[in-house]
C-alpha positions as CSV (number, residue, x, y, z in Angstrom):
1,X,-114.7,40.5,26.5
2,X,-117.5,40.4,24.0
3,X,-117.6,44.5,24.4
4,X,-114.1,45.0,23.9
5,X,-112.3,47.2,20.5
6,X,-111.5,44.6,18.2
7,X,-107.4,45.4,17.2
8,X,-108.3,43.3,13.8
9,X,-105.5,44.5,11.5
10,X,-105.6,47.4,12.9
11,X,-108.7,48.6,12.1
12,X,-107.4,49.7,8.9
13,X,-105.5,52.9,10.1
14,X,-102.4,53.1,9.0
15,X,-99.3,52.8,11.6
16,X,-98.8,55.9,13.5
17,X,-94.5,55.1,13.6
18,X,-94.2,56.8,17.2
19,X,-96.9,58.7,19.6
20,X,-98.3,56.0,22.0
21,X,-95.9,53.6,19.7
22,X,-93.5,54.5,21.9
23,X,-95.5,53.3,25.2
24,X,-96.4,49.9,23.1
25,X,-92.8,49.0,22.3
26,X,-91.9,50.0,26.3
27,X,-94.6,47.5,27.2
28,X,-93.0,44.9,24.1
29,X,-89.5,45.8,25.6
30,X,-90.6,44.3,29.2
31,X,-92.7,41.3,28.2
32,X,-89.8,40.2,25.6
33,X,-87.1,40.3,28.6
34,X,-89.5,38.7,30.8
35,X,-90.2,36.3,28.0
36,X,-86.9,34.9,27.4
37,X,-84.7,35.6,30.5
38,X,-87.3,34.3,32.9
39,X,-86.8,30.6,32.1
40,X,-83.3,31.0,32.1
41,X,-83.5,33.3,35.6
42,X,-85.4,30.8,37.5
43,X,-82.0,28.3,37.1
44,X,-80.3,30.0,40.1
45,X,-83.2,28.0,42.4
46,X,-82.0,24.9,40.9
47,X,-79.4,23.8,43.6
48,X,-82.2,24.6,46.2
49,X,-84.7,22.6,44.8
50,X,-82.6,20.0,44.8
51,X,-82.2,19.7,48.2
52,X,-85.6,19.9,49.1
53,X,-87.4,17.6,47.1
54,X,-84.4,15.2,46.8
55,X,-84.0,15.1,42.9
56,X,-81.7,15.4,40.5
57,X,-80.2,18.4,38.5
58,X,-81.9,17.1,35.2
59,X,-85.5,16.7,37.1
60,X,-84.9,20.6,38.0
61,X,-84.1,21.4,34.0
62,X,-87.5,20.1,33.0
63,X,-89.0,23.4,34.9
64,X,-87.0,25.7,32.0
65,X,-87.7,23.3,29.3
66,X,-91.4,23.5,30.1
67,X,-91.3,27.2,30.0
68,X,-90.0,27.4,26.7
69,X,-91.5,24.7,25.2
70,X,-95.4,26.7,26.4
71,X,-94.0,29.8,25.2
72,X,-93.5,28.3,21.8
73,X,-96.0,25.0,21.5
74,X,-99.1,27.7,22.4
75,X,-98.8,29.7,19.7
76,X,-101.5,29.1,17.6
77,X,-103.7,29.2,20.5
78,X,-102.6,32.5,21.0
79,X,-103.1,33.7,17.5
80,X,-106.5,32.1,17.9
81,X,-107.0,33.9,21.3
82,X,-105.8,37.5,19.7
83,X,-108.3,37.0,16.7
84,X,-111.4,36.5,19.0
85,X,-110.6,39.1,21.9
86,X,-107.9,41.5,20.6
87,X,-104.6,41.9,22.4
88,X,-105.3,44.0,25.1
89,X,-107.5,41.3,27.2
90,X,-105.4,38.6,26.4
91,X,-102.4,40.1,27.8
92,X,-104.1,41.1,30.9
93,X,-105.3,37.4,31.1
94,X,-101.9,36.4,30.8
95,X,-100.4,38.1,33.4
96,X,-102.6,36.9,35.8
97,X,-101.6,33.6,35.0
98,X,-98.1,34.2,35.0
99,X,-98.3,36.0,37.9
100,X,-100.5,32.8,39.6
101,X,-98.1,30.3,38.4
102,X,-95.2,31.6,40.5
103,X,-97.0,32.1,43.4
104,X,-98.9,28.7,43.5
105,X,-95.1,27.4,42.8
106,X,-94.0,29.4,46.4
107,X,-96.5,26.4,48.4
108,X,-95.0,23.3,46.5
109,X,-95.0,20.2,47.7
110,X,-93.2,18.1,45.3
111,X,-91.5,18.4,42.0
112,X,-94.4,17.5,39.9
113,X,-96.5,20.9,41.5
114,X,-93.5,23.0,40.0
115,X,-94.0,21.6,36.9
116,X,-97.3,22.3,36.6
117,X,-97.5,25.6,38.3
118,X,-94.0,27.1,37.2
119,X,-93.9,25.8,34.4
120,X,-97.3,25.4,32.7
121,X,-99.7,28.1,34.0
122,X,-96.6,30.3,34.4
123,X,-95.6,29.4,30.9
124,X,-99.2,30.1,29.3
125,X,-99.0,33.8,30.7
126,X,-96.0,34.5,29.3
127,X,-96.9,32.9,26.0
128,X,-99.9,35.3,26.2
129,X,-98.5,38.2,26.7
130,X,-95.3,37.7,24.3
131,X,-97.2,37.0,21.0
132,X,-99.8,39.7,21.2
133,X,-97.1,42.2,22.2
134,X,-95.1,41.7,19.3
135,X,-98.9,41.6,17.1
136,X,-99.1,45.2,18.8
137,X,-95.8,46.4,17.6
138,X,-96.5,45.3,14.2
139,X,-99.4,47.1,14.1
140,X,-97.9,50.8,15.5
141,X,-94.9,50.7,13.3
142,X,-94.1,50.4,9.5
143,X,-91.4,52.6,8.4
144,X,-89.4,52.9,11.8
145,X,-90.4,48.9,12.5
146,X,-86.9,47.6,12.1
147,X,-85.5,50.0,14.8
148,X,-88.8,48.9,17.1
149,X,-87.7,45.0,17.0
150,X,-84.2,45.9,17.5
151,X,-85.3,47.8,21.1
152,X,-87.9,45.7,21.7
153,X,-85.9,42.3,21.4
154,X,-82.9,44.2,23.6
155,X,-84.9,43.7,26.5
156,X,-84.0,40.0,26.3
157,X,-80.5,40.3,27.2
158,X,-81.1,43.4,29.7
159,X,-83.9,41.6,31.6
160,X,-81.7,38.5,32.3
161,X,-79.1,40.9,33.1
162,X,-81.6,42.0,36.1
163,X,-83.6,39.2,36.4
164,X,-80.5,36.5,37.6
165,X,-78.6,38.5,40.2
166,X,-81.9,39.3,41.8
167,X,-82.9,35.5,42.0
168,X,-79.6,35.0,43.7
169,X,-80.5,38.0,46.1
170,X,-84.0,36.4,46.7
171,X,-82.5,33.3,47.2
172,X,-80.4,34.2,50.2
173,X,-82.9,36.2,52.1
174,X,-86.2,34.5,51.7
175,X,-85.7,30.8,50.3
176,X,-86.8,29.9,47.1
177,X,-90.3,29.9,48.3
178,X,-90.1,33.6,49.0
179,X,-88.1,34.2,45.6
180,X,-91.1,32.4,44.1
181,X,-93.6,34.6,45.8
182,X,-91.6,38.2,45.1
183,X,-91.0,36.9,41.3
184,X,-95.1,36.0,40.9
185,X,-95.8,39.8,42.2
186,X,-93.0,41.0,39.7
187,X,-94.8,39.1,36.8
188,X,-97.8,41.5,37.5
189,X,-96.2,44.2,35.9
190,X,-97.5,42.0,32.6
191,X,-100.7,43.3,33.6
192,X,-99.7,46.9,33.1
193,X,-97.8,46.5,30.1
194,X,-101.0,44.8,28.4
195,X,-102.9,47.8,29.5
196,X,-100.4,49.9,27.3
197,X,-101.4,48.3,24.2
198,X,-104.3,50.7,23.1
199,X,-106.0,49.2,20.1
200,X,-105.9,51.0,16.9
201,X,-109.4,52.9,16.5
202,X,-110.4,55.0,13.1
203,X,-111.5,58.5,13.9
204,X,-115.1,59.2,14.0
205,X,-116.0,61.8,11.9
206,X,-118.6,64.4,13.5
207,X,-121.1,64.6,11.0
208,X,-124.4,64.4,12.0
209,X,-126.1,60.8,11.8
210,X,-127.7,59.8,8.7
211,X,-129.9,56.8,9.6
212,X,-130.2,55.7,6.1
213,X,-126.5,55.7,6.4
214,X,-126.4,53.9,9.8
215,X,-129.1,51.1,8.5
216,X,-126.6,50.5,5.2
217,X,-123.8,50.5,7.5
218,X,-124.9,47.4,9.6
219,X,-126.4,45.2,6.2
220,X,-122.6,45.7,5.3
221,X,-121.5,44.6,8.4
222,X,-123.9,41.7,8.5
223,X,-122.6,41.0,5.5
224,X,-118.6,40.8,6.0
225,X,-117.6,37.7,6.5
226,X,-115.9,36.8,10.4
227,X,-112.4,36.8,10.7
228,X,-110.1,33.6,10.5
229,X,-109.9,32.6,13.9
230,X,-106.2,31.1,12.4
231,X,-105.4,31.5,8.8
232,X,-103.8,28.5,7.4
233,X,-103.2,30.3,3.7
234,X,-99.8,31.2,4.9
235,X,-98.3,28.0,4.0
236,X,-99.7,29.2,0.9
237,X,-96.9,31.8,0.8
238,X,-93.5,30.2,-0.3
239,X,-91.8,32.8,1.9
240,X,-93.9,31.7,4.6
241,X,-93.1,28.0,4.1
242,X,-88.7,28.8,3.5
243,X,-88.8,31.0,6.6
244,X,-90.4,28.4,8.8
245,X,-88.4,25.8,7.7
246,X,-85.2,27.6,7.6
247,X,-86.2,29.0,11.3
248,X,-87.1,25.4,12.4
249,X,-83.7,24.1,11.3
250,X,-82.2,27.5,13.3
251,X,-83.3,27.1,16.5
252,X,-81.8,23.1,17.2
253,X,-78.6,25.5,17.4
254,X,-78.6,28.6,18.3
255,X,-79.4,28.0,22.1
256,X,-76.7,25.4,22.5
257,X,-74.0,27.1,22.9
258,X,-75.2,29.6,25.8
259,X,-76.1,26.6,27.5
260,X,-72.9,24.9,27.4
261,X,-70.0,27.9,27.3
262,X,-69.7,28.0,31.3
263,X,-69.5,24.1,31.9
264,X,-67.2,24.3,28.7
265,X,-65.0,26.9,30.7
266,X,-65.5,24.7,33.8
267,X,-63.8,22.1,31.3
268,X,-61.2,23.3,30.6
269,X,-59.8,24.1,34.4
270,X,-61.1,27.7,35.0
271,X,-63.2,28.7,38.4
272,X,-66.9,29.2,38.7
273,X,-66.9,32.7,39.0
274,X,-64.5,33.3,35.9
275,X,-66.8,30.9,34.0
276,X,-70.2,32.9,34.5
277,X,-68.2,36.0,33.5
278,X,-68.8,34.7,30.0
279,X,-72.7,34.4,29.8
280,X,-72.5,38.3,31.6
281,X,-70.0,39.2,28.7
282,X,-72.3,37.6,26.1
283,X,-75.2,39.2,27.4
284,X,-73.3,42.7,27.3
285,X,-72.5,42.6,23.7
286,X,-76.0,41.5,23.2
287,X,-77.8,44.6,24.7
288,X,-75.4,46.8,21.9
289,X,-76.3,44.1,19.0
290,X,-79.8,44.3,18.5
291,X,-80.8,48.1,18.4
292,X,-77.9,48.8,16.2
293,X,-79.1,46.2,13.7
294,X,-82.6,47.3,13.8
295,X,-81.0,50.9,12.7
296,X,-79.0,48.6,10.1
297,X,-82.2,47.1,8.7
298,X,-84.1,50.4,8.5
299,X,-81.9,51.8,5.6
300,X,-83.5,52.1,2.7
301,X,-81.4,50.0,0.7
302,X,-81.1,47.5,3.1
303,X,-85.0,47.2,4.4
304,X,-86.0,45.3,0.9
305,X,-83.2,42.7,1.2
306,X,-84.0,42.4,4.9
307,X,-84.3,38.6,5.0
308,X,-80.6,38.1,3.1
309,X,-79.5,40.4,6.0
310,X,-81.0,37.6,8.4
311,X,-79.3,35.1,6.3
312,X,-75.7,37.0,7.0
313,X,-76.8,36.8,10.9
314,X,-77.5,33.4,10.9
315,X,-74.5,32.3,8.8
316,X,-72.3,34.8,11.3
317,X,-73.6,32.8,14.1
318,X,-72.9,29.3,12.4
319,X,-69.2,30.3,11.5
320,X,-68.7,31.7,14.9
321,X,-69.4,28.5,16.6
322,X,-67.3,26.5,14.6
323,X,-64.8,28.4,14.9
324,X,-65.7,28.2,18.8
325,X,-65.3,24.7,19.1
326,X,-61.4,25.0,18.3
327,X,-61.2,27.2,21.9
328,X,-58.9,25.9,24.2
329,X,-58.4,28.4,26.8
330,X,-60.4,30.8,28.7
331,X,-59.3,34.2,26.3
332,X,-60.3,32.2,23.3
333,X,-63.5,31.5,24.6
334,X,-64.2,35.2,25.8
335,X,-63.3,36.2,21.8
336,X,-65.9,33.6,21.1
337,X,-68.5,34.9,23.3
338,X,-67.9,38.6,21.7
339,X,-68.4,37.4,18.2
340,X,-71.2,34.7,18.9
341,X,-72.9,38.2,21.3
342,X,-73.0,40.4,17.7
343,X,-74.6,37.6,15.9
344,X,-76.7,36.9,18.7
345,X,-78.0,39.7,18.7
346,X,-78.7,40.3,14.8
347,X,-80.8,37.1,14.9
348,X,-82.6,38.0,17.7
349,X,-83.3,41.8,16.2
350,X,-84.7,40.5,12.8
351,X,-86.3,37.2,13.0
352,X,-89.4,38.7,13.8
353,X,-89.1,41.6,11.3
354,X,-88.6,39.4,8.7
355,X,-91.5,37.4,9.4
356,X,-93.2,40.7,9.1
357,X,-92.1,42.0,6.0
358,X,-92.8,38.5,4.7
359,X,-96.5,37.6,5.3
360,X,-97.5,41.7,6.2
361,X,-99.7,43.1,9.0
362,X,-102.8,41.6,8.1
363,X,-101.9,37.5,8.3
364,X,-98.9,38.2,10.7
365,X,-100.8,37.0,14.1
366,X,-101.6,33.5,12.9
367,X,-98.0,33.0,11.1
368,X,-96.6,33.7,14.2
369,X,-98.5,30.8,16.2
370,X,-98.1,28.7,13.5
371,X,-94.0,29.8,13.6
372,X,-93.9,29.8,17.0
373,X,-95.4,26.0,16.9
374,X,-92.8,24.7,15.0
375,X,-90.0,26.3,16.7
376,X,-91.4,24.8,19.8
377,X,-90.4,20.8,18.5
378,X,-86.7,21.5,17.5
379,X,-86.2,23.4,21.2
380,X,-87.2,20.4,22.7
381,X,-84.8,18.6,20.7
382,X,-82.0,20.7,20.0
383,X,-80.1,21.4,23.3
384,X,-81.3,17.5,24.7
385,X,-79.9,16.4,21.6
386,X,-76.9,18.4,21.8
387,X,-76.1,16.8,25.5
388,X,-76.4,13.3,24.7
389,X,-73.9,13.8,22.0
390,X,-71.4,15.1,25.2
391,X,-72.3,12.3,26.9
392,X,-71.3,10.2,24.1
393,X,-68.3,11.9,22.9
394,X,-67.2,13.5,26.0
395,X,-66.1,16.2,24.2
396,X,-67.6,19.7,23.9
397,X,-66.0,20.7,20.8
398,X,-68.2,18.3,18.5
399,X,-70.9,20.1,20.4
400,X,-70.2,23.3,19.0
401,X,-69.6,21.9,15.7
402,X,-72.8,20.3,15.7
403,X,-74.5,23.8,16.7
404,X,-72.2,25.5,14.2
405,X,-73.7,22.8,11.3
406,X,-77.1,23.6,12.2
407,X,-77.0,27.0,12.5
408,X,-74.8,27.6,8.9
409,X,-77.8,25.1,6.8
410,X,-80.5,27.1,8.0
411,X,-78.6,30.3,6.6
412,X,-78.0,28.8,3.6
413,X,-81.8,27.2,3.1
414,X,-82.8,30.7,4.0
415,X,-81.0,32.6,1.2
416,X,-80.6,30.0,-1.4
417,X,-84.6,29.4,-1.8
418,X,-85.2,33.2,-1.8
419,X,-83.0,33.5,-4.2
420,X,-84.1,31.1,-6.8
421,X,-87.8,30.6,-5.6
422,X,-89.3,34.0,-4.4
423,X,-89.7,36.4,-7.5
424,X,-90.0,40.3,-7.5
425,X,-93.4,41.3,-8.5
426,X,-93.8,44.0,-11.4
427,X,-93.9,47.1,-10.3
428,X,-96.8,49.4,-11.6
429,X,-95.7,51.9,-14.2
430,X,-95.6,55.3,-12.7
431,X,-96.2,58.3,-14.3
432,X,-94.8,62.0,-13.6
433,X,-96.9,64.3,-14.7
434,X,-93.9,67.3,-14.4
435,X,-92.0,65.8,-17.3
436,X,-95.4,66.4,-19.3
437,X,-93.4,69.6,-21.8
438,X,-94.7,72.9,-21.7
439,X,-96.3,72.7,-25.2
440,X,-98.7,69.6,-24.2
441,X,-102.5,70.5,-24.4
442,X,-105.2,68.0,-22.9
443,X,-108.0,67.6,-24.9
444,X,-111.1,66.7,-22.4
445,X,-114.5,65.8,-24.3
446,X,-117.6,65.4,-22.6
447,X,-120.2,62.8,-23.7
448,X,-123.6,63.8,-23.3
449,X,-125.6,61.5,-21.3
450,X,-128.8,60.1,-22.6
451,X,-132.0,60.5,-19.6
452,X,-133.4,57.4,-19.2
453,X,-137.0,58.3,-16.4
454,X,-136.0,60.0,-13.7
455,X,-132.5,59.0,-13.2
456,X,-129.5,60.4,-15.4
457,X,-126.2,58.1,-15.5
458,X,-123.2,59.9,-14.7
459,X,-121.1,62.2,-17.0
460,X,-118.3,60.3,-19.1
461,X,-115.5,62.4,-19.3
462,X,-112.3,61.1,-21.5
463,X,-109.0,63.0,-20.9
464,X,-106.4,62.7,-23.0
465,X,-102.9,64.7,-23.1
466,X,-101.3,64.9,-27.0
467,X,-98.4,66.9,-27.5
468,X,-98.5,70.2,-29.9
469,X,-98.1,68.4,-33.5
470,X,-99.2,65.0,-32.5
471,X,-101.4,63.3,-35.3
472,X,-104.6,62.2,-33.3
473,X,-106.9,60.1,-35.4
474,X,-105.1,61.1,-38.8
475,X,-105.0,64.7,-37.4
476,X,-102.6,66.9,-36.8
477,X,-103.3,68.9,-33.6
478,X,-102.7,72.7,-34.0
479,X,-105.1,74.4,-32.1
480,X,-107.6,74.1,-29.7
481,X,-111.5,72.9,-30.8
482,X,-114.3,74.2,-29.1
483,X,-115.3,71.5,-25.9
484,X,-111.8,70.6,-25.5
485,X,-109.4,72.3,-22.7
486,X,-105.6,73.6,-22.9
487,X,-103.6,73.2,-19.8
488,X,-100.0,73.0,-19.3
489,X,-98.1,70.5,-17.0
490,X,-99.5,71.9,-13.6
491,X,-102.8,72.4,-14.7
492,X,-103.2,68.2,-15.7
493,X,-102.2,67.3,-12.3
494,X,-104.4,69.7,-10.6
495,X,-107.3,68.4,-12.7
496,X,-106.5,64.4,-12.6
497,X,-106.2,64.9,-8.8
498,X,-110.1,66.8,-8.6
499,X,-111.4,64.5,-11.6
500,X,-110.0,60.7,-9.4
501,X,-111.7,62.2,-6.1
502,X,-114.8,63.4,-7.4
503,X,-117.6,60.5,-8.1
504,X,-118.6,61.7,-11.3
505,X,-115.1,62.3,-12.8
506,X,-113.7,59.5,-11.2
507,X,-111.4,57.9,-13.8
């Protein structure tokens, strides 16, 4: 790996906003549905599993719950992994692993070999292909970025659309051993989409080699200091530090209710099949969500107040749940699962484009992990939390309320620090030249330069632009003096654009 193009910030090129972007936010499209829906798609073996190993429903859950919680708790291993290697080879890692996982899973023997091989390795692959992909996607698109998360993150939603009625197919021809084994080769496809994410490489000019040149080029690069392997300066950032903690608080929420709509449905006296209609409904408005608000975010007047867009999302998705909990029959709930889709949706399309427009290209690998990290404690807790309060209450309306709660303080954190904490920085003055009037004259004096030996500094050249009438120095300027230059509006641009690329005019 040692030989590999560095993707380092992208090499300093800027973002090419579409050409082989495209292929790179396919290959993000596919690792984020296989990302997300895969935990939840492997739930259909559940029942199966069951049976064979002679445990209970909640022994089978931990599988999911490891998945996630590797997908989130690696992080910063992954930033740390993406620094050293680039993205490329540690996607390709991770989808051998993934792949691995499932089929070691296939020749189980007990529970505990699931969790290990399903759920850890299987975990670790995904986690490894997810964060780099999204590193990748950063690093291809800046002005059309918000559009690229929103069709990136759809592939959630239309991966577990796939990904659930084919476990159920697998299921009832081949076992879950054989639905194991198919899914593993599936996972492969990892591989491929890691090979679509072509570092970012400055062209090489095709001058002829200088090695005077070449010898001051490797002193410099001796000299540049290594890359953070993870940079911790983003909690430096108080955006960095609100988003976190307004994302930590998020997430105890925002996957309860998914979990708990059908058995809520079940609840309340409809059948099995009319209950799972919801999560399909959900997941329908969902696909439709996120690309339309990445189009949303991309407007020019929306783009700079991105993150109190994401604060609208989140607060949408608070309100919606607790105005959820007050369902008590199966048309309420499928209202509910419209509205809590749309906002859905809008979280999932700008959490991570936020976090970009927040810390930028250059720091966004390790503020991912380090996100990522955090998010990873309050999953564990969140829906575990949320099913002990059933258990206790017996009621699933406090467990929407609860969600709702959660969901509704992290928007407000979220908007309400930005607000009063994060400050606009001062814009540069600029300048149009074209409003310069036609009258102006620009007076350009040269300074000889005094030889000192052999070597001559460079020419001092002082440019100044006075208007016809103007007192300069007690003056009145009313005509032109020999070493000094006329020019009207066009001509001063023309010659401050020759003069700031030249190296001895360079202002």
């Amino acid at each position: 790996m040692g030989g590999v193009a560095l993707d380092m910030d992208g090499g300093g090129v800027p973002a090419p906003d579409g050409g082989w972007g495209w292929a790179v936010l396919a290959g993000c499209f596919v690792i984020t549905g296989f990302s997300y829906a895969f935990p939840k798609a492997v739930s259909v073996f559940f029942k199966e599993l069951t049976r064979e190993f002679g445990v209970g429903y909640s022994d089978t859950a931990w599988i999911s719950s490891i998945l996630l919680a590797m997908l989130y708790g690696t992080g910063p291993l992954c930033s740390v992994l993406v620094n050293r290697f680039g993205c490329r080879p540690v996607m390709m890692v991770g989808g051998l692993f993934a792949s691995l996982g499932m089929i070691l899973a296939s020749f189980s023997t007990s529970i505990i070999h699931i969790y290990l091989s399903a759920g850890v390795i299987t975990g670790l692959g995904l986690a490894l292909n997810f964060q780099p992909s999204l590193i990748m996607l950063n690093r291809y698109f800046s002005r059309r970025r918000p559009l690229a998360n929103g069709l990136s993150a759809a592939g959630s939603p239309v991966a577990l659309c796939c990904l659930s009625p084919l476990g159920q197919v697998l299921q009832y021809h081949y076992g879950w051993r054989g639905g194991f084994l198919i899914l593993g080769g599936i996972l492969l496809n990892c591989c491929v989409c890691g090979a679509l994410m072509k570092p970012l490489v400055a062209p090489q000019t095709p001058d002829a080699p200088d090695p005077e040149g070449a010898e001051a080029a490797e002193e410099e690069e001796v000299k540049k200091p290594k890359p953070k392997l993870l940079d911790f300066s983003v909690f430096k950032d108080r955006g960095f530090v609100i988003y976190a903690v307004a994302a930590s608080i998020m997430v105890l929420g925002l996957f309860v209710p998914p979990v708990f709509v059908v058995s809520y449905a079940k609840e309340l006296g409809n059948e099995d099949t009319k209950s799972s209609l919801l999560l399909t409904l959900l997941g329908f408005i969902d696909i439709f969500a996120r690309p339309t608000c990445g189009v949303i975010a991309g407007l020019k007047w929306v783009r700079p107040r991105c993150v109190y867009l994401f604060s609208f999302s989140m607060l949408f998705n608070g309100v919606t749940d607790l105005v959820g909990s007050q369902a008590r029959d199966y048309p309420s709930l499928m209202v509910f699962c419209v509205f809590f889709g749309i906002s859905y949706g809008m979280v999932g399309a700008l959490q991570f484009e936020v976090l970009m427009e927040i810390v930028g290209t250059q720091k966004f690998s390790s503020a991912i992990g380090l996100v990522l990290l955090m998010e990873a404690i309050a999953v564990l807790v969140g829906p575990p939390g949320a099913g002990r309060l059933l258990d206790a209450t017996k009621n699933y309306m406090y467990v929407f309320l609860l969600a709702g709660v959660e969901v509704t303080i992290s928007a407000i954190v979220l908007a309400t620090c930005n607000f009063l904490f994060i400050k606009k920085k001062p814009s540069a003055p600029e300048y149009n030249l074209d409003k310069i009037s036609d009258n102006a004259m620009t007076h350009i004096s040269k300074e000889q330069p005094d030889t000192t030996g052999e070597e001559e500094e460079m020419k001092k050249m002082k440019i100044e632009v006075v208007a016809e009438g103007e007192e300069r120095d007690g003056e009145e300027v009313r005509e032109v003096k020999p070493g000094r230059i006329a020019a009207g509006p066009q001509e001063v641009g023309k010659l401050l654009k020759e003069t700031a690329t030249c190296p001895e005019t360079c202002l």
